[in-house]
N, C-alpha and C positions, 0 to 999 in steps of 0.2 A: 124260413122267415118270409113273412106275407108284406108284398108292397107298402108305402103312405097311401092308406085310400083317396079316393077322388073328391072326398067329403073335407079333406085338409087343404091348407092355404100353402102355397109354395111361394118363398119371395126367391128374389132375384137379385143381387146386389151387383151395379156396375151396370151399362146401357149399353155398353158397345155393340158392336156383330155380333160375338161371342154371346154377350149376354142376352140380346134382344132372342137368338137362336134357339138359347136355352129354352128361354120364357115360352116361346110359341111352343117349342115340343112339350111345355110342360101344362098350358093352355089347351091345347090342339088333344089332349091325354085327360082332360076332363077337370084338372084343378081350376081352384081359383090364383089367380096368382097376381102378388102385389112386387112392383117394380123398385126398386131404390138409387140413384146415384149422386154422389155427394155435390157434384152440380148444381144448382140450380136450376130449373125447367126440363132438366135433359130427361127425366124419367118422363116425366109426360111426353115429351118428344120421343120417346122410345117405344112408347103405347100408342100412338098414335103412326108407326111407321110398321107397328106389327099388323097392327090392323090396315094395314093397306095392303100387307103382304097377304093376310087373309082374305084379302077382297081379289086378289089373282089367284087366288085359288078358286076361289066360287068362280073366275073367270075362267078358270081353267078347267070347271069340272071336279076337283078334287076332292072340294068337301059342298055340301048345301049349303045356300043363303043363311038358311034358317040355323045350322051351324055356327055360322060365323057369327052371326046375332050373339049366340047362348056364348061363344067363348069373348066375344069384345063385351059382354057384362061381366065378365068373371076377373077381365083384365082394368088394373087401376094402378096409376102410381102414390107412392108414399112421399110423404117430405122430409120426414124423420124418422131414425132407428126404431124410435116410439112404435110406431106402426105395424113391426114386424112383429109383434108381442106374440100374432096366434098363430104363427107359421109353422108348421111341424118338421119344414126342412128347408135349409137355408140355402142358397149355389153364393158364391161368392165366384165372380168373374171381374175381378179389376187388374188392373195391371200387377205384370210381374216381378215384384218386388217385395221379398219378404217381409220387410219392418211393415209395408202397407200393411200387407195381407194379417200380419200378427194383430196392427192395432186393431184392424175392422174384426177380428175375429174375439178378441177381448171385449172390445163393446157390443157385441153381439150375446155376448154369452149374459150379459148381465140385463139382458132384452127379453131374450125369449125364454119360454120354459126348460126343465132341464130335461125334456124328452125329446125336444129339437134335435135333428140332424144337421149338426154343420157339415156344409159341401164346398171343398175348394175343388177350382177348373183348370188347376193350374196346371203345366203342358212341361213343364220345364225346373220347378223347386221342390224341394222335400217336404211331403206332405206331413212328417214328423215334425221337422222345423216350424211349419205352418202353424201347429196344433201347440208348439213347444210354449207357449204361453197361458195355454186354457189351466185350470179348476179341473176344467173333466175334460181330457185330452182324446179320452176314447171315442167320444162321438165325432171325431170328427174325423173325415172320409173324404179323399179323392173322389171325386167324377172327372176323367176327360175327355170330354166332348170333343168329334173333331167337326172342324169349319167347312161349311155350310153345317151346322147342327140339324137343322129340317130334316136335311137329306141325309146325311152319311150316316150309319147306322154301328155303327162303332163306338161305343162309349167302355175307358178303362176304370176298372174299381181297382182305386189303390188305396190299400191298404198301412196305414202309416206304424211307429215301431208300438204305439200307445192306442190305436185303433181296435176298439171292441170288434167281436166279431160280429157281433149280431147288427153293429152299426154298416159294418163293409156286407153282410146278407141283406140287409134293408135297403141298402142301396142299390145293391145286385137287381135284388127284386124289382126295385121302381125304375130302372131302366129298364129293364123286361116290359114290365108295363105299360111306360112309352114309347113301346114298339122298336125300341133299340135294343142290340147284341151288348152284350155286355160281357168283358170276361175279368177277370179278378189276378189283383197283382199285386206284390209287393211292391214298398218304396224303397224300388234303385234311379240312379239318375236315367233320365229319358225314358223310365217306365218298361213297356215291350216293346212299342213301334220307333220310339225315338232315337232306346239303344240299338234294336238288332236294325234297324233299316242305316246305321250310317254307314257300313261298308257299300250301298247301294251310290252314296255320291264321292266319296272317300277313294276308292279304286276307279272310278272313271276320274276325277279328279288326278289322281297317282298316275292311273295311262297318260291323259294329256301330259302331266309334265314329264313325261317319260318320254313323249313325243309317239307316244304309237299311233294316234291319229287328231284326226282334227275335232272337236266336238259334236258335228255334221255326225260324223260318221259313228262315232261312239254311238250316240243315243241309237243311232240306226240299227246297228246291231245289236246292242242290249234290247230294242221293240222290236226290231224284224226278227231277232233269232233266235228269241227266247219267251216274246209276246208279254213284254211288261208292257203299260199301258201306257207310259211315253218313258223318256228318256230320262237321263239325273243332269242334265245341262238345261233342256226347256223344260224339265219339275224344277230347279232348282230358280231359275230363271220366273216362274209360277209363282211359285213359293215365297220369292226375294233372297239374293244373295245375302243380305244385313241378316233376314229371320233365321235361314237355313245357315250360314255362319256361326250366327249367337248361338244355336242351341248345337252344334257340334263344338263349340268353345266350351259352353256350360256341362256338358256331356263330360267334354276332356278335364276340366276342370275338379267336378265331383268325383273322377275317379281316379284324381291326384294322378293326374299327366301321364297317364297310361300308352303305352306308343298307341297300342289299337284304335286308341279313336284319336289319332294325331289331327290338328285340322290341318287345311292347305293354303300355302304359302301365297299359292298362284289365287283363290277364293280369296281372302282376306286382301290380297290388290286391289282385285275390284270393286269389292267394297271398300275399298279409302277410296277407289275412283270416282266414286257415285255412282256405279253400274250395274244397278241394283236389280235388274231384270226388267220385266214389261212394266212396274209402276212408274219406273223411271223411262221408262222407253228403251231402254238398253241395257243388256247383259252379257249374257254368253249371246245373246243373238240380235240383232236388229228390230225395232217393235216400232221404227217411224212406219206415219203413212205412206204405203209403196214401196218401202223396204224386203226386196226379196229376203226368203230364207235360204242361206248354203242348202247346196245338196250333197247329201255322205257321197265318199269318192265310191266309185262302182265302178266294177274291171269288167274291160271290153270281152265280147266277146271269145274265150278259146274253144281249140278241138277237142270234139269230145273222144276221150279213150274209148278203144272199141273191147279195152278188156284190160281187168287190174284182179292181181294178186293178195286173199287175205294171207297174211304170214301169222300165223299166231292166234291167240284170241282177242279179237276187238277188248278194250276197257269198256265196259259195262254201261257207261252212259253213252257210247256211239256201237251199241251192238244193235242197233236198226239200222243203219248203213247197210248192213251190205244186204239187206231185202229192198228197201227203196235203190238200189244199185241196180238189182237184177230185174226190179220194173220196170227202170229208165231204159230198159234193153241193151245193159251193160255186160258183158260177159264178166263170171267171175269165178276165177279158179281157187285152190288154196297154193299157196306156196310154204316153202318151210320158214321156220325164224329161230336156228338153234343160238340157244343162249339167249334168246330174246327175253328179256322180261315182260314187256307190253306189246300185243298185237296192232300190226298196220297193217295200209295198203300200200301195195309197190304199183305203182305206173309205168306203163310200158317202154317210158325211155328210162324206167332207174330211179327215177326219186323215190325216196318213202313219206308216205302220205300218212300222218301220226295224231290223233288227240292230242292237246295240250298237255301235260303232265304238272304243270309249273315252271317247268326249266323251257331254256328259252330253244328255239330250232337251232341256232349256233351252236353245235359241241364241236371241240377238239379233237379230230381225228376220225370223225363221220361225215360220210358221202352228205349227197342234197338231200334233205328232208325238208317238206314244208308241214308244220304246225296247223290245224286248224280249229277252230274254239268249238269251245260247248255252245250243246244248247239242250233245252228244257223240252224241246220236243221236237226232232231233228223234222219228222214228216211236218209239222205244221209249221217249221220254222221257213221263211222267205229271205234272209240272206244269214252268210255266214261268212267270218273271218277268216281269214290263210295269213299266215306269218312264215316266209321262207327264207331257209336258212342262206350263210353268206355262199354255200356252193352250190344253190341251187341256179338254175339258170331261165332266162326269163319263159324259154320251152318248158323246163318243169313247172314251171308257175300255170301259162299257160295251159298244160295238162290238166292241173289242178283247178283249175277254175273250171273247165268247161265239162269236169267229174261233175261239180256240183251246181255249175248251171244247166248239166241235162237232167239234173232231182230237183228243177224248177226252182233254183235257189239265186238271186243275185249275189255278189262274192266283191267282198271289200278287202284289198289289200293293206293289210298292217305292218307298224315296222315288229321287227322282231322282238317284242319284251317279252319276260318272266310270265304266265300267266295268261298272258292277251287280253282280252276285255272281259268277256262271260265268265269264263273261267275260275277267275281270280274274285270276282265280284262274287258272285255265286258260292263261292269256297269258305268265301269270308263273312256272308250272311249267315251260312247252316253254322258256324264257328259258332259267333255271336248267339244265335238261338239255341243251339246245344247247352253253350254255357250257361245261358241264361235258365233254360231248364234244370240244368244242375243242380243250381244254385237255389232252385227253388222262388226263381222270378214269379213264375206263372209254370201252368203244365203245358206240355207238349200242344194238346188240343189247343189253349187259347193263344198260346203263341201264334199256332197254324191260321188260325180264327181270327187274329188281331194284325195281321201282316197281309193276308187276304184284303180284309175289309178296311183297315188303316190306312194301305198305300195301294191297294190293287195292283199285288201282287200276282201271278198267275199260278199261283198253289203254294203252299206252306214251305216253309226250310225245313222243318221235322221232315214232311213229307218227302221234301227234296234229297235228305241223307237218307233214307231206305232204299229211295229209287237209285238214286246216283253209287251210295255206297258208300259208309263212312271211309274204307280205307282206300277210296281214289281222292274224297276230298282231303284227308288228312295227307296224303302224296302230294296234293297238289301246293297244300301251306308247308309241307316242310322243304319242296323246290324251293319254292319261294322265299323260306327263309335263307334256305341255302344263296339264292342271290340278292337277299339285301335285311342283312343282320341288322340289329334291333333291337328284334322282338313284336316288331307288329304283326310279322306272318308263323309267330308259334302257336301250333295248336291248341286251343286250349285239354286241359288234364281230360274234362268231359268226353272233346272227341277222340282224344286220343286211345280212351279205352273204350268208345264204342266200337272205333276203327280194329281194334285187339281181339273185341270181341267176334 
């Protein structure tokens, strides 16, 4: 299916950010394009704040004067539906609220031709519901744009249950066009990004009230040790606790109260507080002027072992360890591990030094062992977590930190939960994504593609369960169900027979 040529009129309904965002990508891509908002003056106001944003580009070098000329003729606002009669594709971007979206979408249909593409922007309703009023419900197509639209390159085609195909390949295309990634999805609630990314604030949210660490230190080691590109306390904080909130409500909600996307008790506080993150000036963190930021707790320096014991075989996402060990100029021998199901390190006074499994370092009838978290890539990671168990002592700690502060790693001490921070986090995104493939969300690829570019990620959850290995992450959700029944940490059916497999 071949793009809307550049020879057709794109409207725009609604002026906000979102909308005005749209418009320029769709301006800036060579259309003409006619503005609409049920306002009064605001569509001109909206044309006249693109074109200023066009005018920092020519400032910036991005596009030619001469440029910005040819797209600020092509841009005009409407005052009435009337207007939009020659549009060949429509974006509606108004508030989120379905009766709205229905009516504008019924008076649209009896506006423009019936070759029109209607496009909802909507980030958060059923694109079915949406359409669930039209004459011809098929043409009408998800686009979700994410904010800054200009920039971010990520656009979802979702598919609604009345959704022609050739409607959802026309739009495919013409985001292509627009020089955005586009990948193609069915309509489930929160889409690909909305759903698979809420285990990302959902499980640090879960550690904090669990008390494993303070939010400082969370985000620290979900960006230091695993290289996400900030944390779920200052994204979340970014984002707004009220926005990031609503749509993990709306999430929980569409899929009738499902534990896995439970929201949080301690989230929903703060927003009755008004603590809404940096628009408010406060969130999970301080945003007055002069307001320091905490800093994650970081354990002093220890001795470094001059020689540890692998007993076993490492689990498969910390089998770089013991190469980056014997760089650090760490001796390293084997030792035995009968009966052992999972491979550790032994430190020289005795502890055992373990990957996470789910279960917590406190077992029943076992010496000291100290826990320490995943990461997504041990050599590039710069801190990592230790959780030691209740017999370990503050010399085996000590031990253990100063293992991995000589592989150049800063080392945050946690209390001892289920999972730890990466772990658990991590376990429960490839969950979500697996399932979501299943089910025939989206394919593996655009999943990989949409969580990338979506949230900048630092590489896919698909990809994530090959490397890591479905049957460590499905070990680590059924620990975890094991210590806090539910059902938010049962596997789903998908990974459980990848893990089989």
């Amino acid at each position: 299916m071949t793009a809307i040529g550049t020879g057709s009129t794109v409207a725009v309904v609604g002026t906000g950010t979102m909308g005005q965002g749209i418009a320029q990508v769709a301006l800036v891509a060579g259309h003409r394009v006619r503005l609409y908002d049920s306002a009064p003056g605001r569509a001109g106001q909206a044309a006249e704040a693109i074109v200023r944003r066009l005018d920092r580009l020519v400032e910036k070098g991005r596009i030619l004067a001469a440029e910005r000329d040819a797209a600020g003729a092509r841009l005009s606002p409407a005052e009435d539906l009337a207007e939009l009669a020659d549009a060949a594709l429509v974006v509606e971007a108004i508030l989120e609220q379905l009766p709205a979206k229905q009516e504008l979408f019924r008076a649209l249909e009896d506006v423009v031709r019936a070759d029109c593409l209607l496009v909802t922007n909507t980030s958060s309703l059923s694109v079915t519901a949406v359409a669930g009023g039209l004459r011809n419900p098929g043409r009408c197509v998800g686009m979700h744009f994410f904010n800054p639209a200009p920039l971010l390159p990520l656009v979802e085609v979702v598919s609604g249950f009345a959704t022609d195909e050739a409607a959802a390949a026309t739009a495919h295309a013409t985001a292509a066009a627009w020089g955005k990634t586009p990948v193609r999805c069915a309509d489930t609630p929160g889409f690909i990004v909305n759903r698979v990314a809420r285990p990302f604030y959902a499980e640090a949210l879960r550690a904090y009230e669990e008390r494993a660490a303070d939010p400082a230190t969370i985000d620290a080691v979900l960006r230091e040790g695993s290289g996400f590109r900030m944390g779920p306390f200052e994204l979340t904080d970014l984002i707004g606790q009220d926005v990031n909130e609503a749509v993990t409500h709306s999430v929980w909600t569409a899929f009738f109260q499902d534990p896995k996307f439970t929201p949080s008790l301690v989230q929903r506080r703060l927003v009755e507080s008004g603590q809404h993150g940096r628009k408010t000036g406060r969130g999970w963190f301080d945003y007055a002027e002069g307001a320091g930021r905490p800093e994650p707790s970081t354990a002093g320096p220890g001795p470094v072992p001059s020689s540890v014991a692998v007993h076993g075989q490492l689990p498969r996402p910390a089998a770089a360890l013991r190469e980056l060990i014997e760089e650090a100029g760490v001796e390293v021998t084997d030792g035995r591990a009968p009966g052992e199901s999972e491979g550790f390190l032994r430190l020289p006074g005795g502890a055992r030094l373990a990957l996470t499994n789910g279960s917590p370092a406190t077992v029943r009838g076992e010496d000291a062992v100290i826990r320490f978290d995943l990461s997504l890539d041990y050599r590039a990671a710069t801190r990592v977590a230790l959780a030691p168990s209740a017999r370990a002592s503050a010399a085996d700690l000590a031990e253990a930190a100063g293992l991995f502060q000589a592989l150049g790693k800063r080392v945050s001490v946690i209390d001892d939960v289920p999972g730890m921070i990466v772990a658990r986090t991590v376990a429960m995104v490839i969950d979500f994504a697996v399932d979501a493939a299943a089910r025939g969300v989206a394919t593996p690829e655009d999943i990989d593609t949409a969580m990338r570019l979506g949230v900048n990620y630092p590489g896919g959850p698909m990809e994530w369960a090959d490397r890591l290995g479905a049957p460590w992450v499905c070990g680590v959700l059924d620990s975890l169900h094991g210590q806090n029944a539910g059902g938010r940490y049962v596997p789903s059916r998908a990974l459980r027979r990848r893990a089989d497999l």
